[in-house]
BALOBA-1460 file (C-alpha; in Angstrom, 3 decimals):
// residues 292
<rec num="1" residu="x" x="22.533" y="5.118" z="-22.789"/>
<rec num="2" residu="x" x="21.711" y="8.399" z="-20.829"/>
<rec num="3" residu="x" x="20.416" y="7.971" z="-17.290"/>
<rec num="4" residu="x" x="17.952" y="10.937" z="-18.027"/>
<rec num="5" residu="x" x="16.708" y="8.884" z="-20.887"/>
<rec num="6" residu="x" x="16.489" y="5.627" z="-17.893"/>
<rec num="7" residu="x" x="14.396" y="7.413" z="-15.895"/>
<rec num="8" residu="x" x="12.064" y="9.108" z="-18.382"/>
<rec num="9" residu="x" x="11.723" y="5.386" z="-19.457"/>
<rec num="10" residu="x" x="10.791" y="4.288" z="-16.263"/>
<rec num="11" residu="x" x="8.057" y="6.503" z="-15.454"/>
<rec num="12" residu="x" x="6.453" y="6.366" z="-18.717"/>
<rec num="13" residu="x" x="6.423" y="2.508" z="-17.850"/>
<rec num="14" residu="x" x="5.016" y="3.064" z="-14.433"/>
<rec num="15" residu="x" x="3.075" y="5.275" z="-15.378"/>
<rec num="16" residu="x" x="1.208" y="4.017" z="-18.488"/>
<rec num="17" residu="x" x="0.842" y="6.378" z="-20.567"/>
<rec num="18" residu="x" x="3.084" y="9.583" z="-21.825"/>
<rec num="19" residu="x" x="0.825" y="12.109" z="-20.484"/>
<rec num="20" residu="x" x="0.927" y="10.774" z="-16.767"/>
<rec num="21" residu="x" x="4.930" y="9.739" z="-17.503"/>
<rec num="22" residu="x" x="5.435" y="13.091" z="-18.508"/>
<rec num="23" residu="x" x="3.673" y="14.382" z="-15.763"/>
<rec num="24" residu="x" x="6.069" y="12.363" z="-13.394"/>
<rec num="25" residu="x" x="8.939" y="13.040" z="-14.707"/>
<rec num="26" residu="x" x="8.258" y="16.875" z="-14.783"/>
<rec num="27" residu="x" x="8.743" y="17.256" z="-18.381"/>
<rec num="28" residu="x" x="6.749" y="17.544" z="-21.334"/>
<rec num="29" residu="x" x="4.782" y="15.212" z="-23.492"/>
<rec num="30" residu="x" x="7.001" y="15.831" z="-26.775"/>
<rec num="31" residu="x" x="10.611" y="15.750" z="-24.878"/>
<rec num="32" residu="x" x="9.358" y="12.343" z="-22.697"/>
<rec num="33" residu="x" x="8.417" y="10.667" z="-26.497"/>
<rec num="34" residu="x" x="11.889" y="12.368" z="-27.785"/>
<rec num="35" residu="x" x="13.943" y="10.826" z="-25.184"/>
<rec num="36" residu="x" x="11.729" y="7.292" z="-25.737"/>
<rec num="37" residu="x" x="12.942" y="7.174" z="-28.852"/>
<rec num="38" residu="x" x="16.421" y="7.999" z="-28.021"/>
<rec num="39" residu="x" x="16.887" y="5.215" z="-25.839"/>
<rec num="40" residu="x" x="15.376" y="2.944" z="-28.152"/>
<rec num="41" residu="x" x="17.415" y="3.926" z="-30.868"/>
<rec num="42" residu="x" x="20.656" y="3.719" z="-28.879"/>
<rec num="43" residu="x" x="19.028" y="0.036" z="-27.634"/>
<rec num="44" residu="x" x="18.289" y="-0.363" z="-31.455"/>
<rec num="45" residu="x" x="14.603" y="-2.039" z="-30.238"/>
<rec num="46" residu="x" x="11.263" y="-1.261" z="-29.303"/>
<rec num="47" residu="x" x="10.986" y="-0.789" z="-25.865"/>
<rec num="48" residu="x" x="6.813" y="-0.094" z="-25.574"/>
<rec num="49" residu="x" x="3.918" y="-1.377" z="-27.833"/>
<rec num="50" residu="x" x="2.014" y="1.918" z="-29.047"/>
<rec num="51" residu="x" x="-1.884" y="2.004" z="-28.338"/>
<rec num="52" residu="x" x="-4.594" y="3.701" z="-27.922"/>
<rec num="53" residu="x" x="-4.789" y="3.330" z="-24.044"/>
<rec num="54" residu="x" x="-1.375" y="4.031" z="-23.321"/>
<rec num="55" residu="x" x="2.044" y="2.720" z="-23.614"/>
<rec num="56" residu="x" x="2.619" y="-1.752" z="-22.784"/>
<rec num="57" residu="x" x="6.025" y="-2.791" z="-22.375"/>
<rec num="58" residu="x" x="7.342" y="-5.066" z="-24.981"/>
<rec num="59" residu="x" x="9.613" y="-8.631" z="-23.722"/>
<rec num="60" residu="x" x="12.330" y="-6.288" z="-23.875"/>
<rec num="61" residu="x" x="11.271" y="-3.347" z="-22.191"/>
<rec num="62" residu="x" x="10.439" y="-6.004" z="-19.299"/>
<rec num="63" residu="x" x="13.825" y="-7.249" z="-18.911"/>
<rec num="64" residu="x" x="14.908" y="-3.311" z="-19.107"/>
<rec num="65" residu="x" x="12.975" y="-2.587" z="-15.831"/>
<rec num="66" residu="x" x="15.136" y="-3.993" z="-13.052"/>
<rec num="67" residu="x" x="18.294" y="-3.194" z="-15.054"/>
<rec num="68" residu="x" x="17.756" y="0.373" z="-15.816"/>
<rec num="69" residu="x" x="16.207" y="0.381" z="-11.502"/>
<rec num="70" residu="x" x="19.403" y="-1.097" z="-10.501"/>
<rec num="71" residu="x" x="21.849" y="1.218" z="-13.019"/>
<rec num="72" residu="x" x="19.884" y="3.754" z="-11.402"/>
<rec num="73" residu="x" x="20.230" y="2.971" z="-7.787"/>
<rec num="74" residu="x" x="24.399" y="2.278" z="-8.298"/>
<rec num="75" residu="x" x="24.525" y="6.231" z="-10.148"/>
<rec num="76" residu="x" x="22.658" y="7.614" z="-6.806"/>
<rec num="77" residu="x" x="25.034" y="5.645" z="-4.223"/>
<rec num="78" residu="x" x="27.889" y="6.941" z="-6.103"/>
<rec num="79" residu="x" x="26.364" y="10.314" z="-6.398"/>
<rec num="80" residu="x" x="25.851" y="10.085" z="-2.584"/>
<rec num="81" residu="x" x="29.489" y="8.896" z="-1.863"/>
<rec num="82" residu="x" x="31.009" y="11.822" z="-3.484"/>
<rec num="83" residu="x" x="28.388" y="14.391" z="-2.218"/>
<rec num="84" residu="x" x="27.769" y="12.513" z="1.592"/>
<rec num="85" residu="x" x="24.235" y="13.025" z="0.632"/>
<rec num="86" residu="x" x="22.142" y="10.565" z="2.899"/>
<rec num="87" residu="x" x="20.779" y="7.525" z="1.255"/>
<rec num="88" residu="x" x="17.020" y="7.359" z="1.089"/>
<rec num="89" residu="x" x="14.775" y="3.981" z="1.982"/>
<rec num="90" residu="x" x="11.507" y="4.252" z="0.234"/>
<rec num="91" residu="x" x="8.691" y="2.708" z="2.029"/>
<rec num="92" residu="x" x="5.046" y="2.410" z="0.751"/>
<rec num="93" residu="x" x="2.390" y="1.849" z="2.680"/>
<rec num="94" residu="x" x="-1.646" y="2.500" z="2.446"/>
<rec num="95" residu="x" x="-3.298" y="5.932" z="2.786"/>
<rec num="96" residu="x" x="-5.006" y="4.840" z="6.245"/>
<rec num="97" residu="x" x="-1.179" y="3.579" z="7.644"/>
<rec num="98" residu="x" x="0.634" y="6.862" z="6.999"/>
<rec num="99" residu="x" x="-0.977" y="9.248" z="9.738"/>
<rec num="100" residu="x" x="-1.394" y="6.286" z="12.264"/>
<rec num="101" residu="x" x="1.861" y="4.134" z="12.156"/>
<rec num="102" residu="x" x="4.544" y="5.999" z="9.913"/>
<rec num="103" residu="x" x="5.363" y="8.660" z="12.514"/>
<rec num="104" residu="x" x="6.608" y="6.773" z="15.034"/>
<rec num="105" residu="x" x="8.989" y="4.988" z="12.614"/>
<rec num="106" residu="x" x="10.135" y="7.687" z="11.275"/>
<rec num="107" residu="x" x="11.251" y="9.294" z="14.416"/>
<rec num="108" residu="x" x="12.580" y="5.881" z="15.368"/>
<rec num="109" residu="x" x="14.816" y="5.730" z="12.417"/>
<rec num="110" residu="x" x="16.223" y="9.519" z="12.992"/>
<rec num="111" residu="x" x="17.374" y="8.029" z="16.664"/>
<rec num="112" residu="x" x="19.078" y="5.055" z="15.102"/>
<rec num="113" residu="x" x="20.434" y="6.379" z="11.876"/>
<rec num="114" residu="x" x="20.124" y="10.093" z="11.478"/>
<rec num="115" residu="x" x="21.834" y="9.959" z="8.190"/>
<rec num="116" residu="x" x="19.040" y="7.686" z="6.199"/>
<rec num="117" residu="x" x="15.812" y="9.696" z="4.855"/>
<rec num="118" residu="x" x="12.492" y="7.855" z="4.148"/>
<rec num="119" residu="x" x="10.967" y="8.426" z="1.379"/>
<rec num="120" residu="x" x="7.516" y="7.474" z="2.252"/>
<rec num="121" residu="x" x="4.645" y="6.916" z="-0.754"/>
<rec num="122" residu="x" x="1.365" y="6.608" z="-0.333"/>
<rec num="123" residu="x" x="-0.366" y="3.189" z="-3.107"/>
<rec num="124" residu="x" x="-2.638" y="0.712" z="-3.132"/>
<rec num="125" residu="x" x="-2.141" y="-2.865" z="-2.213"/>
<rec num="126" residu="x" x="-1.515" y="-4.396" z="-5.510"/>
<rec num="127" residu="x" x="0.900" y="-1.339" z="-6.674"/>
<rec num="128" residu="x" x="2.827" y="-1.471" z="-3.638"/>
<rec num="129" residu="x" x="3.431" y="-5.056" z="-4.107"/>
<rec num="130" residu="x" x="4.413" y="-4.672" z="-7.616"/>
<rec num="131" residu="x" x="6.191" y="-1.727" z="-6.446"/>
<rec num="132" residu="x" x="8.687" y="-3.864" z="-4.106"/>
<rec num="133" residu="x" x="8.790" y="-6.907" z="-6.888"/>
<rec num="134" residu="x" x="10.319" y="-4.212" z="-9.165"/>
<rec num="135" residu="x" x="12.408" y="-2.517" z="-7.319"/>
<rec num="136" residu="x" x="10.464" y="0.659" z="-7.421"/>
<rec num="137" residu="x" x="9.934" y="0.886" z="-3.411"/>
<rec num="138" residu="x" x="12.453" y="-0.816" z="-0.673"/>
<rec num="139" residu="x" x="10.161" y="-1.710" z="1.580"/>
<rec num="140" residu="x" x="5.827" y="-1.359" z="2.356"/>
<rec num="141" residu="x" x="3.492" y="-1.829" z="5.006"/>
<rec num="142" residu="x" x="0.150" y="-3.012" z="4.511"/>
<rec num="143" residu="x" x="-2.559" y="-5.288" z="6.126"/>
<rec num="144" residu="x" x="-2.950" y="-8.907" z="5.887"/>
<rec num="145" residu="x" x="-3.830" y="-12.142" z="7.863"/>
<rec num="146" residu="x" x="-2.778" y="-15.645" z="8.170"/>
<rec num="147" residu="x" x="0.523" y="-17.533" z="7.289"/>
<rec num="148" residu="x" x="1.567" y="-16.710" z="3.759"/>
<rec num="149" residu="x" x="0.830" y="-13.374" z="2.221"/>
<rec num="150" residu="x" x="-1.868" y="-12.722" z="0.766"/>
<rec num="151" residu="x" x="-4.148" y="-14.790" z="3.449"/>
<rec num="152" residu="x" x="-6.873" y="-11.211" z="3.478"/>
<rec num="153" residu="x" x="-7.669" y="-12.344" z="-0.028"/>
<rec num="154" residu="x" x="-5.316" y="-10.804" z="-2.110"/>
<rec num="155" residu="x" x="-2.992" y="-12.017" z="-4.603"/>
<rec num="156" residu="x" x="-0.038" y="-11.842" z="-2.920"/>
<rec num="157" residu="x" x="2.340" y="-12.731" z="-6.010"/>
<rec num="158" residu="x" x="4.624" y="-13.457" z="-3.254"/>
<rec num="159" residu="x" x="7.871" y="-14.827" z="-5.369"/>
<rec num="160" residu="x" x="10.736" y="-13.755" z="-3.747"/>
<rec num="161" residu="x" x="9.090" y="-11.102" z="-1.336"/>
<rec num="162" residu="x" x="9.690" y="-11.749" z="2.263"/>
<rec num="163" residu="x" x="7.785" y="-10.247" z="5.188"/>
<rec num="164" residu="x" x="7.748" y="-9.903" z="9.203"/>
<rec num="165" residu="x" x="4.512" y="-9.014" z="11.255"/>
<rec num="166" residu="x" x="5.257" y="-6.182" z="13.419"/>
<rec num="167" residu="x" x="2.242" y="-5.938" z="15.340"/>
<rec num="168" residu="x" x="-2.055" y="-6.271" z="14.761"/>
<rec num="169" residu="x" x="-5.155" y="-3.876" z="14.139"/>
<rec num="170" residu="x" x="-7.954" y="-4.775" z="15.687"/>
<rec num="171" residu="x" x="-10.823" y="-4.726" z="13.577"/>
<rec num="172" residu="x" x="-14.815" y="-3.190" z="15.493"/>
<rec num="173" residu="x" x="-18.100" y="-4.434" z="13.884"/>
<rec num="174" residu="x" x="-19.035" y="-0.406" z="14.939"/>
<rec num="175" residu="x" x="-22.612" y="0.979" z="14.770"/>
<rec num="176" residu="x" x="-24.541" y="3.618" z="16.065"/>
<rec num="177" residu="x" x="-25.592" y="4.094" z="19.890"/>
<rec num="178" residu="x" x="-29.113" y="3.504" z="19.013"/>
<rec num="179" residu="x" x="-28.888" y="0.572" z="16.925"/>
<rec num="180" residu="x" x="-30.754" y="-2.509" z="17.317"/>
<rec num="181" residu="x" x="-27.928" y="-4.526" z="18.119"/>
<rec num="182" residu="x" x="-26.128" y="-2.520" z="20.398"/>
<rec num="183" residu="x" x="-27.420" y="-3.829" z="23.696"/>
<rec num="184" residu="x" x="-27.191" y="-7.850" z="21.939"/>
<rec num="185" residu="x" x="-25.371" y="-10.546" z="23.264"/>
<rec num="186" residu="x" x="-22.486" y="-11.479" z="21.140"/>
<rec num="187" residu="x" x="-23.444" y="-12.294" z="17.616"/>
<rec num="188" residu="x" x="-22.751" y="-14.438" z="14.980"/>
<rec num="189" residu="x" x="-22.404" y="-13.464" z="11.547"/>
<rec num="190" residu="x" x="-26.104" y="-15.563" z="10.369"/>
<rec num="191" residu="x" x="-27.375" y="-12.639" z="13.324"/>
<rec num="192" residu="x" x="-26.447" y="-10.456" z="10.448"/>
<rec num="193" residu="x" x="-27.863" y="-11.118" z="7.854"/>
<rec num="194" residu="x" x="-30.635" y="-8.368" z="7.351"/>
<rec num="195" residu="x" x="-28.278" y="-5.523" z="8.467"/>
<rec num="196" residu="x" x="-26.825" y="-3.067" z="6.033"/>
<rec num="197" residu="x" x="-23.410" y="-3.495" z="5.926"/>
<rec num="198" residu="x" x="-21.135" y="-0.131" z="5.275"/>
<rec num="199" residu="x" x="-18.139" y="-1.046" z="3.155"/>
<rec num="200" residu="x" x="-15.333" y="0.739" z="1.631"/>
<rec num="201" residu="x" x="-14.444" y="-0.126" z="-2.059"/>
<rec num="202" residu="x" x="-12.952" y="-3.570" z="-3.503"/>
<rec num="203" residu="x" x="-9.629" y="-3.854" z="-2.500"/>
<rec num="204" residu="x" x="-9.486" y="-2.461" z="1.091"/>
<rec num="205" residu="x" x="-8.326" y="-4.542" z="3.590"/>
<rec num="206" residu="x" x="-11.197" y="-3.403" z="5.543"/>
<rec num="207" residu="x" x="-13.732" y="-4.559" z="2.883"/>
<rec num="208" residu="x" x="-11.769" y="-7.657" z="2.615"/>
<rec num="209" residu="x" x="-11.899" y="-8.432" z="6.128"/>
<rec num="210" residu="x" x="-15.604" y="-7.817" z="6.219"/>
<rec num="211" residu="x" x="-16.156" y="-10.012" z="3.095"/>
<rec num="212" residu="x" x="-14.173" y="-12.662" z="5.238"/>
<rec num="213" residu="x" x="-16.143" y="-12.470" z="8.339"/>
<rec num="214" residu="x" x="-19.834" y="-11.864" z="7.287"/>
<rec num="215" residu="x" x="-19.538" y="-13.898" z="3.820"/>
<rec num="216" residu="x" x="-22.246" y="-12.961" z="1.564"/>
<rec num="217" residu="x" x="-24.279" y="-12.207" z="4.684"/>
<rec num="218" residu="x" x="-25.781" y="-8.001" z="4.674"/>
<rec num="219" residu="x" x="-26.964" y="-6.158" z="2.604"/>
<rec num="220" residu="x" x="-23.732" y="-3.771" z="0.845"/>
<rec num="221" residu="x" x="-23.435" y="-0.172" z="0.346"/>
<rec num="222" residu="x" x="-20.328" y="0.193" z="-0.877"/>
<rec num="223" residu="x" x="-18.570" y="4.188" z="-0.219"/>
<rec num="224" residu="x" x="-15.351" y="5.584" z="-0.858"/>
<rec num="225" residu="x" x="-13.306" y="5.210" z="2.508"/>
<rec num="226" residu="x" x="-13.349" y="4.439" z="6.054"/>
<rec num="227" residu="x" x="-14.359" y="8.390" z="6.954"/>
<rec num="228" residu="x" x="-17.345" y="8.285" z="5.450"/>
<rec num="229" residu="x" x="-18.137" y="4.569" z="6.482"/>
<rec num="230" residu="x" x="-17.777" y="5.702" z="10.238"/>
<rec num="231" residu="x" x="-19.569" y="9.010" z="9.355"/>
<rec num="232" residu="x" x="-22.667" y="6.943" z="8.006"/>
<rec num="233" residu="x" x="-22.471" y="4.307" z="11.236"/>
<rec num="234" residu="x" x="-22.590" y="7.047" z="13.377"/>
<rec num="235" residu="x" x="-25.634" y="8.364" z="11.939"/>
<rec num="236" residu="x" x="-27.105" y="5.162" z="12.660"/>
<rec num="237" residu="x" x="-27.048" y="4.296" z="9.047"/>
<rec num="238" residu="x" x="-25.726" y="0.869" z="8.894"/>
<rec num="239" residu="x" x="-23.006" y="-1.383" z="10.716"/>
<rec num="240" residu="x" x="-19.223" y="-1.318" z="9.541"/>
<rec num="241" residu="x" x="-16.425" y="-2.969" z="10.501"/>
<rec num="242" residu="x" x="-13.027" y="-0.619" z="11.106"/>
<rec num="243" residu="x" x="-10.071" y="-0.294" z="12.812"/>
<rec num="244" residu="x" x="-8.974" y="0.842" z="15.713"/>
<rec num="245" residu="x" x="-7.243" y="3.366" z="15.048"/>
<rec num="246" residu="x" x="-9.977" y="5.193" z="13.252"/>
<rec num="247" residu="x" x="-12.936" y="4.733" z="15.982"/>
<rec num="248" residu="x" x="-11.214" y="4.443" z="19.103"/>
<rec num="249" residu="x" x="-12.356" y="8.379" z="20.470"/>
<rec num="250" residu="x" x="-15.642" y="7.394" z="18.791"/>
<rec num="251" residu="x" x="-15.609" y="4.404" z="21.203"/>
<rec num="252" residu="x" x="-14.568" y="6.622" z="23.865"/>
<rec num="253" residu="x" x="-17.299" y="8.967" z="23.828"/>
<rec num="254" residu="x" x="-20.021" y="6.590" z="22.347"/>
<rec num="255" residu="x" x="-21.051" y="8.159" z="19.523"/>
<rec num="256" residu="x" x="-20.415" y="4.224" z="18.072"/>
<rec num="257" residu="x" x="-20.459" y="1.421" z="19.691"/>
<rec num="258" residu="x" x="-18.635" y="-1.852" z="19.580"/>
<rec num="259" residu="x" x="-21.229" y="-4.817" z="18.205"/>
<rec num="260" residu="x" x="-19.954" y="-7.972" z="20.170"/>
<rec num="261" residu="x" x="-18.916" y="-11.282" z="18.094"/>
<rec num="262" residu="x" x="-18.462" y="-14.672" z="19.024"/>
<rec num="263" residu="x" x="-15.104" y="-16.117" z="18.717"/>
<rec num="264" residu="x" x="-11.933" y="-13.855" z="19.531"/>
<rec num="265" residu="x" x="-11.284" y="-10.362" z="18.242"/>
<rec num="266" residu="x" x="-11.117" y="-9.638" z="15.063"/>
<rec num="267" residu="x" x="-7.553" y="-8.510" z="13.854"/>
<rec num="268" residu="x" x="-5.534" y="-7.662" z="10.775"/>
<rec num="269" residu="x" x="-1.451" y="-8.160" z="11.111"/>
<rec num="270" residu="x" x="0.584" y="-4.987" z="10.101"/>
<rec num="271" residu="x" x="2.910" y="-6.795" z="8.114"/>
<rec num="272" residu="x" x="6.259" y="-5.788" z="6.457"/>
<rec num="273" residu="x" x="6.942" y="-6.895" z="3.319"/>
<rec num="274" residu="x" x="10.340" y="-6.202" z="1.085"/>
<rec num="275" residu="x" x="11.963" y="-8.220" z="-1.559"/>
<rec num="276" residu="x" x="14.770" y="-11.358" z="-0.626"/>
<rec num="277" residu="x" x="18.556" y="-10.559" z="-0.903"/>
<rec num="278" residu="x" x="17.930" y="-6.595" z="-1.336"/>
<rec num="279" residu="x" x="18.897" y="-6.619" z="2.287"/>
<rec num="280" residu="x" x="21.713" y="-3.728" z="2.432"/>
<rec num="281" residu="x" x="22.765" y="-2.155" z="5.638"/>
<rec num="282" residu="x" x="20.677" y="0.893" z="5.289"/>
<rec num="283" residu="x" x="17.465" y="-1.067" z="4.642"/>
<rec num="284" residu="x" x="18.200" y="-3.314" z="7.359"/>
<rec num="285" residu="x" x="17.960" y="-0.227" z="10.078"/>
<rec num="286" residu="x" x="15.018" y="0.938" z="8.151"/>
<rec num="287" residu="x" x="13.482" y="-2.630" z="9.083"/>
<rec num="288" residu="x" x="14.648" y="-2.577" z="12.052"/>
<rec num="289" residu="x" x="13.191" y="1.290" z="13.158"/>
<rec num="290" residu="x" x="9.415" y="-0.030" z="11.355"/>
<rec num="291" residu="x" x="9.851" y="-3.711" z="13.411"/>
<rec num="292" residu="x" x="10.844" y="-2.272" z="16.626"/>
């Protein structure tokens, strides 16, 4: 086997297809279906199931995964000893994490260990998850509630992932200034059931959250992210609920207000999830730098 031919496989499986393998991997379509083959024929069996949407893994191309990961992983570390390259922890976390929470740990992990790099990738929930289950990332950082993961709604597939809360996002049924609520006592989610309800698409944790606390109470209008949910509230076009982090200086200055809710706030964990036993010393201080 060829470790060029391991990690054309792996992003073709990843991936899906040969076009957005190929695209990964930087090569073309035809050399990424030559080097396929290759490894098959070296393996002398069929790694993927042909079809017209793309590329499935067959039973063995499964059991190839975390064995051609960890073959992987054991060529960089030696490629690193020899070179004193610095080893890289790759984190994933959601779009709306990155420019709010990443920096910080990233400049805390330069003060602890100077010679680690994050690699940091930006997924969705369920790829990240799969992601860590596979081997793919070392570590994410998503959203969730309650004691188990998965308690937002998601299937959290947990098997032998582990995870540590690190800290909570507290979540602002917002709306315009003007809105008819906006001078109300605190509601209750039956106070809401004629409002339209600004929602980002299945699958956020801030749709999620909303589905959670209103139930099938509102009236939807689903759009594509929390920008242009907050962009629409503002105008006085519905109620949504968001994070902190993306309304506070809209808060601030008022152009959205804060609808009050009976009960305590409403809040999200920011919760750390990577996979049992993978704990080495460099992911450890990577945990460490994102918990502190």
């Amino acid at each position: 086997m060829d470790l060029r031919h391991l990690r054309v496989f792996l992003a073709v499986a990843e991936a899906g297809t040969v076009a957005a393998g190929a695209e990964r991997a930087e090569l073309s379509r035809a050399t990424v279906s030559e080097q396929v083959r290759a490894l098959e024929g070296a393996l002398g069996v069929a790694l993927f199931e042909r079809r017209r949407d793309g590329m499935a893994l067959t039973e063995q191309g499964r059991r190839l995964v975390p064995a051609a990961r960890q073959l992987l992983d054991h060529a960089e570390a030696v490629r690193r000893l020899v070179t004193d390259a610095p080893a890289t922890i790759r984190v994933g976390t959601l779009e709306t994490l990155i420019a709010t929470r990443l920096p910080a740990v990233i400049g805390r992990l330069a003060d602890r260990r100077p010679d680690l790099r994050l690699d940091v990738r930006s997924m969705m929930r369920g790829a990240l998850l799969r992601a860590v289950r596979e081997g793919e990332l070392d570590a994410a950082l998503l959203l969730d509630t309650g004691a188990s993961l998965g308690g937002l709604g998601f299937d959290g597939e947990s098997g032998a992932l582990q995870f540590v809360d690190i800290g909570t996002v507290r979540l602002h049924l917002a709306a315009g200034p003007r809105h008819r609520l906006a001078s109300a006592g605190p509601l209750a989610p039956a106070d809401l059931t004629d409002e339209l309800v600004l929602v980002t698409p299945a699958g956020c944790s801030f749709r999620m959250a909303t589905d959670r606390l209103l139930g099938a109470g509102g009236r939807r209008t689903e759009l594509a992210g929390v920008s242009t949910v907050k962009a629409w509230a503002g105008q006085g076009l519905g109620i949504a609920l968001l994070p902190d982090f993306a309304v506070a200086g809209e808060l601030s200055d008022g152009t959205l207000v804060s609808l009050p809710l009976h009960g305590p706030p409403v809040e999200l964990a920011l919760r750390v999830v990577w996979r049992g036993g993978d704990e080495g010393r460099e992911l450890r201080d990577a945990l460490y730098a994102i918990a502190s």
